[in-house]
C-alpha positions, -999 to +999 in steps of 0.1 A: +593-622+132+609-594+109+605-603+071+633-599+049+612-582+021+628-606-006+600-624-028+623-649-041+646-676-031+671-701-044+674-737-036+691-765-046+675-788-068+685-819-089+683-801-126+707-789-151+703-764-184+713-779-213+736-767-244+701-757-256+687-737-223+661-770-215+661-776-185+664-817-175+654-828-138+677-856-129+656-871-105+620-874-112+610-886-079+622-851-064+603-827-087+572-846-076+577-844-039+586-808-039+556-797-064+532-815-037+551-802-010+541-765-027+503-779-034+499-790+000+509-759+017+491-740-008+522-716-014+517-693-047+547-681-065+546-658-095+577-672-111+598-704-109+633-703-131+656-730-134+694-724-131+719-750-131+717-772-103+693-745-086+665-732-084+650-705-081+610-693-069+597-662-067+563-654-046+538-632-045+546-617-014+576-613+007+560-631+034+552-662+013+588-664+006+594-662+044+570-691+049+582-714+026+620-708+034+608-720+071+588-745+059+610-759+034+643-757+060+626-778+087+613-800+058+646-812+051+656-824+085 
């Protein structure tokens, strides 16, 4: 498999920025999940910033990011 030497990726996610750049989650419940989901598959990311409605993770390596975007995909089926 040929990595796509990006070290981040964007994913939906229930949260939104407020007037004030805080971000809110809008569901609780999914923050959790997800946040295990990372423990348990012992992915490390060196960055994690919140866009509206997104987002966005950034790894330590490219092939992390490849990982988890396979992962996370067949996660949500």
């Amino acid at each position: 498999m040929d990595q796509s030497g990006r070290k981040s990726i964007t994913i939906d996610a229930p949260v939104i920025i407020t007037n004030n750049k805080i971000a809110v989650w809008l569901d609780e419940n999914w923050m959790h999940k997800f946040f295990d989901f990372i423990k348990n598959n012992k992915f490390q990311f060196s960055g994690l910033q919140h866009k509206h409605n997104k987002i966005k993770l950034t790894f330590v390596t490219a092939k992390e990011c490849t990982m988890f975007a396979l992962k996370y995909a067949s996660r949500k089926k």
